[in-house]
C-alpha positions as CSV (number, residue, x, y, z in Angstrom):
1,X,32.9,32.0,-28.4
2,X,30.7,29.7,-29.9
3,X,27.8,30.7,-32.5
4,X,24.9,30.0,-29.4
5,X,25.9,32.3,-26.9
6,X,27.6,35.6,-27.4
7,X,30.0,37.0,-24.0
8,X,28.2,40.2,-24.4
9,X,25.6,42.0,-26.4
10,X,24.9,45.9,-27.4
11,X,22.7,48.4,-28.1
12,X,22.0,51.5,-29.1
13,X,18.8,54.3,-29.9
14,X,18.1,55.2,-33.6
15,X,20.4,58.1,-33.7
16,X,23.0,56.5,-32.1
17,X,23.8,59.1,-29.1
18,X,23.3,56.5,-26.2
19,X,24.9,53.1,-26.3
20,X,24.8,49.9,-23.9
21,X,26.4,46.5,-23.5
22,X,24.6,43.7,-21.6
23,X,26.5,40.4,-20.5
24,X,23.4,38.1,-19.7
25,X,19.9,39.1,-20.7
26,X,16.7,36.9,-19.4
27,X,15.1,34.9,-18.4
28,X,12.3,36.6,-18.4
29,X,11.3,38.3,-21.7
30,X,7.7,39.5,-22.5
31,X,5.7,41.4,-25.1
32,X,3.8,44.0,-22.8
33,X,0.6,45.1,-24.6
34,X,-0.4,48.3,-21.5
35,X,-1.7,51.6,-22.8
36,X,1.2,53.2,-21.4
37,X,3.6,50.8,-23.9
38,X,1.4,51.0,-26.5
39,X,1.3,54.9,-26.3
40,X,5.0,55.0,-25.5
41,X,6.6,53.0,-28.4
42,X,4.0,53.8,-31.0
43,X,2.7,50.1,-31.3
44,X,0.9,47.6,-30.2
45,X,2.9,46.5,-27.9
46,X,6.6,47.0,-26.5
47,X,8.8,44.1,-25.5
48,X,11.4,44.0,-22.7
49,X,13.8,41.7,-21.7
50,X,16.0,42.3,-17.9
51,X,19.1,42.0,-16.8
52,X,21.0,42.3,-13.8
53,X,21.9,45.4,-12.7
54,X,25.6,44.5,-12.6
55,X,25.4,42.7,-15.8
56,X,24.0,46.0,-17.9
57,X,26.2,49.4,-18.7
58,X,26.0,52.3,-20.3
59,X,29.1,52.7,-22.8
60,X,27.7,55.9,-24.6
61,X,24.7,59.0,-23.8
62,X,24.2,58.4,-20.1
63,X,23.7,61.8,-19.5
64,X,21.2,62.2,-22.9
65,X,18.5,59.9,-20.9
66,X,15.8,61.9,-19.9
67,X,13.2,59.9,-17.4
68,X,9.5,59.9,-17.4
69,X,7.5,59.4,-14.5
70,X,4.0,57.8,-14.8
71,X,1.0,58.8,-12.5
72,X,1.4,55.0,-11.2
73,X,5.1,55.1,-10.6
74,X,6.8,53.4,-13.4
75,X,9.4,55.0,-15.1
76,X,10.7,54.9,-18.0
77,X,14.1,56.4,-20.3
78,X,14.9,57.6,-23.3
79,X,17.0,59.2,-25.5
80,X,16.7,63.2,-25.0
81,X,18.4,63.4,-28.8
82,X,15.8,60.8,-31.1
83,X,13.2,59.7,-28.4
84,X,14.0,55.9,-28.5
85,X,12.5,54.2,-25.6
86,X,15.3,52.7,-23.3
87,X,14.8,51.3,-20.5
88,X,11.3,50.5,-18.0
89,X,10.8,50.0,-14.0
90,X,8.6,49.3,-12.1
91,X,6.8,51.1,-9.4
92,X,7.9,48.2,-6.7
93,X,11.5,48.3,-8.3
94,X,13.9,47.4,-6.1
95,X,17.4,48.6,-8.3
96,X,18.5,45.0,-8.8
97,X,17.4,44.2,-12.6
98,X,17.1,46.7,-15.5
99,X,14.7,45.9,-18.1
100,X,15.4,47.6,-21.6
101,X,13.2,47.8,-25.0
102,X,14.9,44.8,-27.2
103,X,14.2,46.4,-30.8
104,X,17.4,48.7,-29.7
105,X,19.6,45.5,-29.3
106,X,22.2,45.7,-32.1
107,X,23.2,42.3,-31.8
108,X,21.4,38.5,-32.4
109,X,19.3,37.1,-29.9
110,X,19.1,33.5,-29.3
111,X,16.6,33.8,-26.4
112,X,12.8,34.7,-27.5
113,X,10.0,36.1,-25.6
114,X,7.8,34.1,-23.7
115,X,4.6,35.5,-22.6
116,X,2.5,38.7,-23.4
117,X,1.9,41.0,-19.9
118,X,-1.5,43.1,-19.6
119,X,-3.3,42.0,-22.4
120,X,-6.6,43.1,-20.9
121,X,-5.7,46.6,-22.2
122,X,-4.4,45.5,-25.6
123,X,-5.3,47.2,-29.0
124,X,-8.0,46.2,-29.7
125,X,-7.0,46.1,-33.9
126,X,-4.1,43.7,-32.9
127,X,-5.1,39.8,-32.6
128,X,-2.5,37.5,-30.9
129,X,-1.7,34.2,-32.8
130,X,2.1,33.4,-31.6
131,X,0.6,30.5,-29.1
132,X,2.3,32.2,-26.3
133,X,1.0,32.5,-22.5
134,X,-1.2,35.3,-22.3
135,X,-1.3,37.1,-18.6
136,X,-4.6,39.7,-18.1
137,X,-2.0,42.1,-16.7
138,X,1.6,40.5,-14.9
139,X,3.0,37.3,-15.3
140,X,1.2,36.7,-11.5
141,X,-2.7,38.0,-12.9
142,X,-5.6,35.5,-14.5
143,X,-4.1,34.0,-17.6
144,X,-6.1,34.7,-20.7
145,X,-4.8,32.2,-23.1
């Protein structure tokens, strides 16, 4: 295994009840700045980074995750033990990629993010200054900066 890519990487939520390994993360990775994240995580944004379904498992806690369901049909898990925000889809989700919070990733991460999503409803206390795409709401909507 060489020191730029890693065969697999893990994760976990602060107490440690629910665990997961994730063979290939990305492409796509993006700081998503929606009330719903910023209200969810605590911050002013969350960030996500997917996977493919068959390339994400749950090693630990499976049975701890406790979903919420949003009034516009996104869902998202976490731990039923600490709280720590797991995983996110999308109302349109189709089952083939999992997206999952990366501050629970245990392990270095070579890729970074690349864009921040739904920006329109950003903190308004929080200034962006990372030089990075800037999308009104998804990567698809007006870009901002």
């Amino acid at each position: 295994m060489s020191s730029n890519h890693q065969s697999s990487y893990h994760g976990q939520c602060l107490c440690g009840a629910v665990k997961y390994e994730v063979d290939k993360i990305g492409p796509k990775m993006a700081h998503c700045h929606c009330s719903m994240c910023r209200r969810f995580h605590g911050a002013a944004f969350a960030t996500f980074g997917e996977a493919h379904k068959k390339d994400f498992r749950w090693l630990k806690g499976e049975k701890l995750l406790k979903s919420y369901l949003a009034e516009n049909g996104t869902v998202r898990q976490f731990c039923s033990v600490c709280g720590s925000s797991m995983t996110f889809a999308p109302a349109n989700d189709a089952g083939e990629l999992v997206e999952f919070t990366l501050g629970t990733l245990s392990d270095p991460l070579e890729l970074r993010p690349d864009a921040h999503i739904y920006v329109g409803s950003k903190a308004d206390w929080y200034v962006i200054e990372d030089g990075m795409p800037q999308f009104e709401e998804g990567r698809d909507s007006k870009r901002l900066a």
